[in-house]
NUVEXKOL-150692 format. One record per residue (C-alpha): y, z, x; residue number from 1. Coordinates in steps of 0.05 Angstrom, whole numbers, plus 32768, in hexadecimal, padded with zeros to 4 digits. Each point is the difference from the previous one (the first is absolute). Last residue first. Layout:
N
SITE    Y    Z    X pos
SITE    Y    Z    X NUM
...
***
This chain:
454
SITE    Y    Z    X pos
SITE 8270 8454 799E 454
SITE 7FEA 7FE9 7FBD 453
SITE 7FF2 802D 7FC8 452
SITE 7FB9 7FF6 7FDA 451
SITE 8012 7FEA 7FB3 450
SITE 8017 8030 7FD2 449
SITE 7FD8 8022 7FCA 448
SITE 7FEE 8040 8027 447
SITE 8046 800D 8024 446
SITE 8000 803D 8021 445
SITE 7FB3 7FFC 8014 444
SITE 800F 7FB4 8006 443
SITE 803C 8011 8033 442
SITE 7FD6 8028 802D 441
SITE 7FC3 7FCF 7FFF 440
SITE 8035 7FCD 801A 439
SITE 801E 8035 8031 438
SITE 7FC6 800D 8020 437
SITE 7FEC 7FB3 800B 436
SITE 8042 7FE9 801B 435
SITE 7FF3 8044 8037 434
SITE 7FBA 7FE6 800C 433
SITE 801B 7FB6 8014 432
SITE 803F 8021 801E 431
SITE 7FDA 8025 8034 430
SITE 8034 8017 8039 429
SITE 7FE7 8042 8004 428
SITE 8045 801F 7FE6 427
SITE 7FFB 7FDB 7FC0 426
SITE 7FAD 8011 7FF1 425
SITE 801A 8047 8001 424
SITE 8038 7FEC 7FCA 423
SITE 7FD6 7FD7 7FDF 422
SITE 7FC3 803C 7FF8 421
SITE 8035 8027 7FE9 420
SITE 8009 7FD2 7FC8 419
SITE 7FB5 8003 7FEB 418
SITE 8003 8046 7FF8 417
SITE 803F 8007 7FDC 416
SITE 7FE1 7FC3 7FCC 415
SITE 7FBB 8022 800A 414
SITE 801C 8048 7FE2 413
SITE 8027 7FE1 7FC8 412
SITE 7FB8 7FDC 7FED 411
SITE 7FE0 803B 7FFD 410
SITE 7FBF 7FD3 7FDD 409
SITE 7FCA 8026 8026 408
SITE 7FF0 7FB3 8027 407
SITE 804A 7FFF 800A 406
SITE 8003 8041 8024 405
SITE 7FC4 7FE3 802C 404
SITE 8021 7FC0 8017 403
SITE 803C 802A 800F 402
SITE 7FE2 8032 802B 401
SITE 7FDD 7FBE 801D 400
SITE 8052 7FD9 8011 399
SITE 8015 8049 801B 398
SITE 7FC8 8005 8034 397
SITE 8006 7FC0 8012 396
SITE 8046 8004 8007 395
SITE 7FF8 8043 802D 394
SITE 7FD4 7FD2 8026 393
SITE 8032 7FCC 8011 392
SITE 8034 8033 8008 391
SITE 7FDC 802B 8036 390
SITE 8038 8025 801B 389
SITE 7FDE 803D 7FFD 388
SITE 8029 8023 7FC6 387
SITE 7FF4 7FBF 7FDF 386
SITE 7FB0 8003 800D 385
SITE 8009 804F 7FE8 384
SITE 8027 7FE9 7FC4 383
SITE 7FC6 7FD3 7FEC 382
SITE 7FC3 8025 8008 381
SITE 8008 803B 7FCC 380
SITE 8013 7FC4 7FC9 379
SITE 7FBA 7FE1 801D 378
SITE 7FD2 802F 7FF6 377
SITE 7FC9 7FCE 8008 376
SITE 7FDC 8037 8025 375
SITE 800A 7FCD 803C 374
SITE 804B 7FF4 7FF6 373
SITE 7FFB 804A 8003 372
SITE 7FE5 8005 803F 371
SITE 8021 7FC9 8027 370
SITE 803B 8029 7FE9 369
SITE 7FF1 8041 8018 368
SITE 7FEF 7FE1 8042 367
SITE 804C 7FEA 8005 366
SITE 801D 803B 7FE8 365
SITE 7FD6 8032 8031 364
SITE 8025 8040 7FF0 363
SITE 7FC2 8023 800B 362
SITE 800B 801D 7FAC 361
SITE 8006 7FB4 7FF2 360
SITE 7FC3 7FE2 802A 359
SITE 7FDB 803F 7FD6 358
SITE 8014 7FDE 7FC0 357
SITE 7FEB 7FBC 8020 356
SITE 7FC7 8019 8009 355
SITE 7FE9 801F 7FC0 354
SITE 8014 7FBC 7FDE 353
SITE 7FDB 7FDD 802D 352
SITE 7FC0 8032 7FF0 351
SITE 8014 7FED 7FB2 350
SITE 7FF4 7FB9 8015 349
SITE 7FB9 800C 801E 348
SITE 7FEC 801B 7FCA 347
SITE 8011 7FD3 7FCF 346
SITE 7FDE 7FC5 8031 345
SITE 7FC0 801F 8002 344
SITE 7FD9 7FCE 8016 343
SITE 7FE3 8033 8037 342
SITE 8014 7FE2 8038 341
SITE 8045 7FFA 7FDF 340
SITE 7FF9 805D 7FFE 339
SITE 7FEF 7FFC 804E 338
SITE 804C 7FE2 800A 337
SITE 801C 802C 7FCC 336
SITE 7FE9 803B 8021 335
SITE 8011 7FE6 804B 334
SITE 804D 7FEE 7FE2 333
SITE 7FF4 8051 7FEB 332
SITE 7FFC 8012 8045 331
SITE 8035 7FDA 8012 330
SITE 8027 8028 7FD5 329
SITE 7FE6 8044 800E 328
SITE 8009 7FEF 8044 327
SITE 8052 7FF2 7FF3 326
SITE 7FFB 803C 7FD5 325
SITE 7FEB 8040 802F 324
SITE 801B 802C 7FD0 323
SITE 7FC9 8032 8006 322
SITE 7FDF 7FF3 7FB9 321
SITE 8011 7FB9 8009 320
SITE 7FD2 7FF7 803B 319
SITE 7FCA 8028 7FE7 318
SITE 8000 7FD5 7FB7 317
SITE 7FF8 7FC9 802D 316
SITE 7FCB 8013 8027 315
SITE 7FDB 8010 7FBE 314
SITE 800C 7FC1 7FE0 313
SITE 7FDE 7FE1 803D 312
SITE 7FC8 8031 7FFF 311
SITE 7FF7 7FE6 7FB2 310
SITE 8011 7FBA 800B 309
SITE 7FCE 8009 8042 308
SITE 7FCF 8017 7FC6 307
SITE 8007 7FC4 7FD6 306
SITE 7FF3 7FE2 8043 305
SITE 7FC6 8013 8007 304
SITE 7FDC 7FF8 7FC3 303
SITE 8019 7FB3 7FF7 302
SITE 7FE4 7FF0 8042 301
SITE 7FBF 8024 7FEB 300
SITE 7FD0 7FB9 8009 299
SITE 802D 7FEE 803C 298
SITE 7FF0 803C 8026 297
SITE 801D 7FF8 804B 296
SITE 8049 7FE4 7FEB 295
SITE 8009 803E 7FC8 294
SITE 7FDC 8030 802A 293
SITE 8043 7FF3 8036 292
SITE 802C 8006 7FC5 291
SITE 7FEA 8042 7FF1 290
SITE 8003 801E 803D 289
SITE 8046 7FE6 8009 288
SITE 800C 8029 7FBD 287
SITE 7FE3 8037 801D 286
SITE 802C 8007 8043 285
SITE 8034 7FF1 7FD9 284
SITE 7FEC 8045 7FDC 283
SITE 7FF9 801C 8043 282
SITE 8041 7FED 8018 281
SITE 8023 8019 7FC6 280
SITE 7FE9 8043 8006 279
SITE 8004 8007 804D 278
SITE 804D 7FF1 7FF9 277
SITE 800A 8036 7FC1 276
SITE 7FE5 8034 801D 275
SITE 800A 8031 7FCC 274
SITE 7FB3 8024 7FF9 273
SITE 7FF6 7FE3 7FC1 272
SITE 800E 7FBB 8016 271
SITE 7FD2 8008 8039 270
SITE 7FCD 8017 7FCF 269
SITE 8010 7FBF 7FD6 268
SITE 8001 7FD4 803C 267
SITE 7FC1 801A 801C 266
SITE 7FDB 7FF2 7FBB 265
SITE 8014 7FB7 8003 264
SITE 7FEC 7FFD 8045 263
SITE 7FBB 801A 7FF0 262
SITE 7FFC 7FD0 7FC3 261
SITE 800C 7FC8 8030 260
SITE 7FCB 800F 802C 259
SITE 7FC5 8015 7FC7 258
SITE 8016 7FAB 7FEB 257
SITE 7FFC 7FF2 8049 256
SITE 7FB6 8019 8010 255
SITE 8004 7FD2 803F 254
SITE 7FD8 803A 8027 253
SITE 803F 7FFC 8031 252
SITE 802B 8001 7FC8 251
SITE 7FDB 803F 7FDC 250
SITE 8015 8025 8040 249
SITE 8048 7FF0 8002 248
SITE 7FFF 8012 7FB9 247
SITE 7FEA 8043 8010 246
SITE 8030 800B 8037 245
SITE 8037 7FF4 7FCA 244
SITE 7FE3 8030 7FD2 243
SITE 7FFE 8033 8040 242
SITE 8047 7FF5 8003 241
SITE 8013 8006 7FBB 240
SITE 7FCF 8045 7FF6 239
SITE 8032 801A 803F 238
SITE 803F 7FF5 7FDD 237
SITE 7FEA 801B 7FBA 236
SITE 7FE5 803D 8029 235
SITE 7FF2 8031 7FC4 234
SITE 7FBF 801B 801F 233
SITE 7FD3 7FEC 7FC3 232
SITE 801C 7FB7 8010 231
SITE 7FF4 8005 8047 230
SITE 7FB1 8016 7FF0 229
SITE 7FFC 7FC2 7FCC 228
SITE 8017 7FDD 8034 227
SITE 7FE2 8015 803A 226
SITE 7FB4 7FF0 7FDD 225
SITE 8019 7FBE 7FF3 224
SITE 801B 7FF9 804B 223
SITE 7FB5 8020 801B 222
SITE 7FD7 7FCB 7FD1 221
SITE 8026 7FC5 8012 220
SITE 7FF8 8013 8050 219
SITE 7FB1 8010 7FF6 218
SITE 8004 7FB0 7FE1 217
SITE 8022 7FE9 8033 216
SITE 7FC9 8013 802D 215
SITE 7FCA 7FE8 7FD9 214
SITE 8019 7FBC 8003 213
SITE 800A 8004 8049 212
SITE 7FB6 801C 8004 211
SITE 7FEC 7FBD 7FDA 210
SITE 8028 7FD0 8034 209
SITE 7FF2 8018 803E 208
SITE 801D 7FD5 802B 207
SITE 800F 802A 8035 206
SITE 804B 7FF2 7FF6 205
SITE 7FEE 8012 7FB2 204
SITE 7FDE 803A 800C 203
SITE 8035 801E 8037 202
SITE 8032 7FF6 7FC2 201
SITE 7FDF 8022 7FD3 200
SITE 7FF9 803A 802B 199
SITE 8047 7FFD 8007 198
SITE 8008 7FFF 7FB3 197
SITE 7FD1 803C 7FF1 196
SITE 8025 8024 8035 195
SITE 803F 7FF8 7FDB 194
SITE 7FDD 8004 7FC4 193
SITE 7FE6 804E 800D 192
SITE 803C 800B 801C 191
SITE 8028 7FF7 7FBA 190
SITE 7FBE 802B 7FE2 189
SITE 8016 8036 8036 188
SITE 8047 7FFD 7FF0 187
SITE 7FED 7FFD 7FB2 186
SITE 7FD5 8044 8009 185
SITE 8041 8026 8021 184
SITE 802C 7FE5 7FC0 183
SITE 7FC4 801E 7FD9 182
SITE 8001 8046 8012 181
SITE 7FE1 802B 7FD1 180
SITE 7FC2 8013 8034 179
SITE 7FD4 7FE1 7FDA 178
SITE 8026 7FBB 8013 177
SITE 8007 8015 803E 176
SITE 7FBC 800C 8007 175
SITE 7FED 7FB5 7FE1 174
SITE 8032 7FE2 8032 173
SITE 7FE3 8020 803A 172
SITE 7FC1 7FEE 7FF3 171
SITE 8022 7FAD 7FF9 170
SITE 8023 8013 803B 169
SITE 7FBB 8012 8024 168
SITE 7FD7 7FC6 7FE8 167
SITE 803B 7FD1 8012 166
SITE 7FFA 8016 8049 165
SITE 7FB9 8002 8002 164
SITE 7FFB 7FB2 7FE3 163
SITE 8038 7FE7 8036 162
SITE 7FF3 8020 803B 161
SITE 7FBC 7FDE 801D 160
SITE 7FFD 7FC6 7FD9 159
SITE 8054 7FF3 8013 158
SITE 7FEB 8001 804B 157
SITE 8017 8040 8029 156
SITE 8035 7FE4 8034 155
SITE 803C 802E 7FFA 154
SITE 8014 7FE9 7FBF 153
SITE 7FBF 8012 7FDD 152
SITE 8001 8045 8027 151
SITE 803F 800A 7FEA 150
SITE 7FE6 7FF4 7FAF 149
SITE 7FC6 8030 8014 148
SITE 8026 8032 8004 147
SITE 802A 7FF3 7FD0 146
SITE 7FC1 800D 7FD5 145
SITE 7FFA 804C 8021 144
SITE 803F 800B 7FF2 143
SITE 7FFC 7FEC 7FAE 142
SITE 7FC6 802B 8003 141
SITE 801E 8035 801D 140
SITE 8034 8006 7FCD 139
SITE 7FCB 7FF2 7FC7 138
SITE 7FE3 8044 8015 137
SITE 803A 802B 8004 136
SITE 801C 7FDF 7FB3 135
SITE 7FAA 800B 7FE4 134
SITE 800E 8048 8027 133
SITE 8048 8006 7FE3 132
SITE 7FDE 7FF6 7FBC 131
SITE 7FC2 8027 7FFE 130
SITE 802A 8044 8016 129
SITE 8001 8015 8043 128
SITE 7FE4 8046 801D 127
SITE 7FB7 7FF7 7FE6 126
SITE 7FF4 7FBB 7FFA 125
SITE 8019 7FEB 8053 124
SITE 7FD8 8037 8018 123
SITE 7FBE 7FFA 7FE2 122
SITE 7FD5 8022 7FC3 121
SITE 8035 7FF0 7FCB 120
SITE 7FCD 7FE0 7FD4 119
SITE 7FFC 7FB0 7FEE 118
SITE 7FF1 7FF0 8047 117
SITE 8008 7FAF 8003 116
SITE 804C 7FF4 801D 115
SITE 7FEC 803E 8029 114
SITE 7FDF 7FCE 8032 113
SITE 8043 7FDF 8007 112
SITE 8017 803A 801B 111
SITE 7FCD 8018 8026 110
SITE 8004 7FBB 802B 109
SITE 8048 800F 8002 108
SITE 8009 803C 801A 107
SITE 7FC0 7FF6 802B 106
SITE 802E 7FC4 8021 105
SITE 803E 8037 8008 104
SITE 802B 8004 7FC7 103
SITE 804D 8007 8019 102
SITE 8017 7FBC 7FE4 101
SITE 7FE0 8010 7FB5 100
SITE 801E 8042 8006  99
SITE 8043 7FEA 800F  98
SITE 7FFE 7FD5 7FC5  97
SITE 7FDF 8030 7FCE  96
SITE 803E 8028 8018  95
SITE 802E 7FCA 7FEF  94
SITE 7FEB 7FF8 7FBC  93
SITE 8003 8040 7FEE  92
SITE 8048 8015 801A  91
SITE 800A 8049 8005  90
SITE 8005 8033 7FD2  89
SITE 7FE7 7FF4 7FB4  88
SITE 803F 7FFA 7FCB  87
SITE 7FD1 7FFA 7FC9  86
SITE 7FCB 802F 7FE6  85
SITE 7FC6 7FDE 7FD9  84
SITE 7FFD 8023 7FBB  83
SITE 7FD1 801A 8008  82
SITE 7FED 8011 804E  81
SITE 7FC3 7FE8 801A  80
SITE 801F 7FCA 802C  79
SITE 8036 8034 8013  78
SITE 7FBF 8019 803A  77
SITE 7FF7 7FBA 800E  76
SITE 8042 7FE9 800F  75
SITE 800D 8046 8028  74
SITE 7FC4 7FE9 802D  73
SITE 802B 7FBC 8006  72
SITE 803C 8025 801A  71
SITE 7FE7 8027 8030  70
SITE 7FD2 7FC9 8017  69
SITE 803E 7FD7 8014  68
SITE 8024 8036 8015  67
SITE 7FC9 8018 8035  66
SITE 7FF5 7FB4 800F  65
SITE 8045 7FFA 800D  64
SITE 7FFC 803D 8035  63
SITE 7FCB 7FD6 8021  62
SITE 7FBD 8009 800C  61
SITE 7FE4 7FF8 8045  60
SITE 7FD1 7FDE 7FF4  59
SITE 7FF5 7FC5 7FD3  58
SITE 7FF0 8021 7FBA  57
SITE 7FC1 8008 7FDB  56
SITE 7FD5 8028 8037  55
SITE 8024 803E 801A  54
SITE 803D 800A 7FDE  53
SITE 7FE5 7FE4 7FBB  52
SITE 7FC2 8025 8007  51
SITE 801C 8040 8018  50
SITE 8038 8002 7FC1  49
SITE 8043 7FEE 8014  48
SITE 803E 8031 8018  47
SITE 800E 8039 7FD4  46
SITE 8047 7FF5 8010  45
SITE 8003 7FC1 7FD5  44
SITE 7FD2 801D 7FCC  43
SITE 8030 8043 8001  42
SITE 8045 7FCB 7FF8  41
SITE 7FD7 7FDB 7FC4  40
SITE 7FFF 8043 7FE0  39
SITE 8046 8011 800D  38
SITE 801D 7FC2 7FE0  37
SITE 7FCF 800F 7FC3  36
SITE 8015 8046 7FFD  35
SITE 804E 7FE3 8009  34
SITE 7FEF 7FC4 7FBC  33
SITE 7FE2 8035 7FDC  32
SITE 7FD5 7FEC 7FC6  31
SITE 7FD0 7FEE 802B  30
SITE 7FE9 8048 8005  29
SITE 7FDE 8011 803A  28
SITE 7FDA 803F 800E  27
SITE 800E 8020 804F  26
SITE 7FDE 800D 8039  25
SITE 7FED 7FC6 8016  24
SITE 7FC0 7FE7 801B  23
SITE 7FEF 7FC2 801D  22
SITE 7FFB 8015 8049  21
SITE 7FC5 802B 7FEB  20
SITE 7FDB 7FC3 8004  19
SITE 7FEE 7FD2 7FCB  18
SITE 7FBB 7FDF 8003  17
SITE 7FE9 7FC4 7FD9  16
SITE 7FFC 7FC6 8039  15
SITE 7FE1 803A 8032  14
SITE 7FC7 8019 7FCB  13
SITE 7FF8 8046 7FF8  12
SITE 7FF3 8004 7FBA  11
SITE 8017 8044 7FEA  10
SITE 8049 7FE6 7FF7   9
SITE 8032 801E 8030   8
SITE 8034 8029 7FD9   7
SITE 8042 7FD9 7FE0   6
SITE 803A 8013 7FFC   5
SITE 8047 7FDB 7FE9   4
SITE 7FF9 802C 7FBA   3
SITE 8012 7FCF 7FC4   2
SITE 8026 8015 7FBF   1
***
């Protein structure tokens, strides 16, 4: 149990002092929920301390700030309590909000000074607890860098803005952070790179070539630090993005391998986060990535695109996973088109295979075909080049299935084989081939008789 009173401390000082304003009449006990709704009514109607009425906040307070203070002097009160009550009255990251708006400039300067007072011996440390002052402090921070940001847009030169601007986001970031709040540190890293990049750009149109460099590199730094932080703060969606961000900032330092591994990592946190478009285009995204190093590194060609097989595979795998078939298809046509530059022929036939089965489930007959006459599947292959009205190459197709059954000794099987090959070979109007079906036909049927004649 708490008493809401508090006598004046013998030190007289005006950041420690708490006037008779502050005290209440009766104990607290966080335990219950109407005391603790009562309490934080008495701080409301106690009105602020003098120091924060007079000095800390923009006059004339407000009857938000009343709330607002209400309600974060409760915080720090419950902030001794064990366990730590729940169900606290009033919102507490909106007060620090309207606090952080309502601090005058010796607010703020005293604010920030408290960032390095270890004791309790000024305003801000002795009615709010270490965290909402890190979470006040950070807030006006982060203003006082967009600040600067409108300044750089209203004629301030990128020198002048830039550096203070990302020194404050990047405080800002490190309080949040303390603070327990690290989906508000990534927004301040993600500014941190935004002005990183602008000032990056001014560099390079200045021709500035080093300081460009180094510019970049503060942008690199801030997305991999809002990773990680987006990652602790369960934002799948959000950790994709800034991933993608990332990769557009390893481009531009032509670090394309750390690119392509970015994307790769934004498609699979995109993926976990359901969006299913932003997935796949990231991982194609990779594989292009890949390709690209594959034409500028000759001496790693090999490396790289044994990895675009792997980001292609894993486009594919996307596309049937969603039922998006026709791409997954074509998709794998890509795979077993990088798979022949890299002699592996196998390979690259089992990809056709995988094709043409995703041709089939697209309903795509005539693809499907082309696919599995390239697998060398060519039973598969035939019917679909009849079903197309491609006799010529559904005998093809039959005459090889044929060839092959021979080769395995199923002789019965070649004989049928080979005379559907005639009949397909009949309705294209090529007697030669269809003369030649049937004489391998009738020798399967036959073996010690002599070729038939047509």
């Amino acid at each position: 149990m708490f008493f809401v009173s508090a006598g004046a401390p013998s030190d007289a000082h005006s950041n420690a002092q708490i006037s008779h304003e502050d005290a209440a009449p009766e104990p607290l006990n966080f335990n219950d929920p109407q005391a603790v709704d009562a309490a934080h009514q008495t701080f409301v109607n106690q009105g602020l301390p003098a120091r924060w009425r007079d000095a800390l906040l923009a006059a004339p307070p407000t009857d938000d700030d009343r709330h607002a203070f209400a309600t974060l002097r409760l915080r720090k009160l419950a902030d001794q309590a064990q366990p730590y009550p729940t169900g606290m009255p009033g919102d507490l990251e909106q007060a620090v909000t309207t606090l952080a708006n309502h601090l005058s400039p010796t607010g703020r300067t005293e604010l920030l000074q408290s960032l390095e007072v270890g004791g309790g011996d000024n305003a801000f440390a002795q009615y709010l607890t270490d965290q909402d002052r890190w979470h006040l402090a950070a807030d006006v921070l982060a203003a006082r860098a967009k600040t600067c940001y409108v300044a750089w847009r209203n004629g301030t030169s990128a020198e002048d803005a830039g550096p203070p601007g990302m020194a404050d986001y990047r405080h800002a970031a490190s309080l949040y952070e303390r603070a327990g709040l690290p989906a508000h540190a990534a927004d301040a890293l993600k500014r941190v790179g935004a002005i990183a990049l602008k000032t990056a750009n001014f560099y390079k149109h200045t021709d500035q070539p080093q300081r460009t460099q180094e510019a970049w590199r503060s942008a690199v730094n801030a997305y991999l630090d809002e990773v990680e932080l987006r990652r602790a703060a369960g934002q799948r969606a959000n950790v994709a993005d800034a991933l993608e961000r990332l990769a557009g900032v390893y481009t531009l330092l032509e670090e394309h391998d750390d690119a392509a591994r970015s994307l790769t990592a934004a498609s699979e946190s995109y993926e976990l986060a359901d969006l299913r478009d932003e997935a796949i285009a990231a991982a194609r995204k990779a594989e292009a990535r890949y390709m690209r190093l594959a034409q500028l590194a000759p001496l790693t060609r090999l490396t790289q695109l044994a990895l675009a097989v792997d980001a292609c595979k894993r486009v594919a795998q996307l596309y049937s996973r969603w039922e998006k078939y026709g791409a997954a298809a074509h998709t794998r046509l890509r795979l077993a088109g990088l798979y022949g530059d890299l002699a592996q022929p196998k390979l690259a036939r089992e990809a056709h295979g995988d094709a043409a089965r995703a041709f089939v489930q697209a309903k795509n007959w005539a693809m499907a075909a082309d696919a599995f006459w390239e697998s060398g599947e060519y039973e598969l292959a035939a019917p679909l080049f009849r079903s197309t009205e491609q006799p010529d190459r559904a005998g093809d197709a039959y005459a090889a299935a044929a060839a092959r059954r021979e080769q395995e000794g199923a002789h019965t099987d070649a004989e049928r084989l080979y005379r559907e090959a005639a009949k397909e070979y009949e309705l294209a109007g090529m007697w030669e081939m269809r003369a030649q079906a049937i004489r391998f036909a009738d020798k399967l049927a036959n073996p010690g008789a002599l070729p038939a004649s047509t």
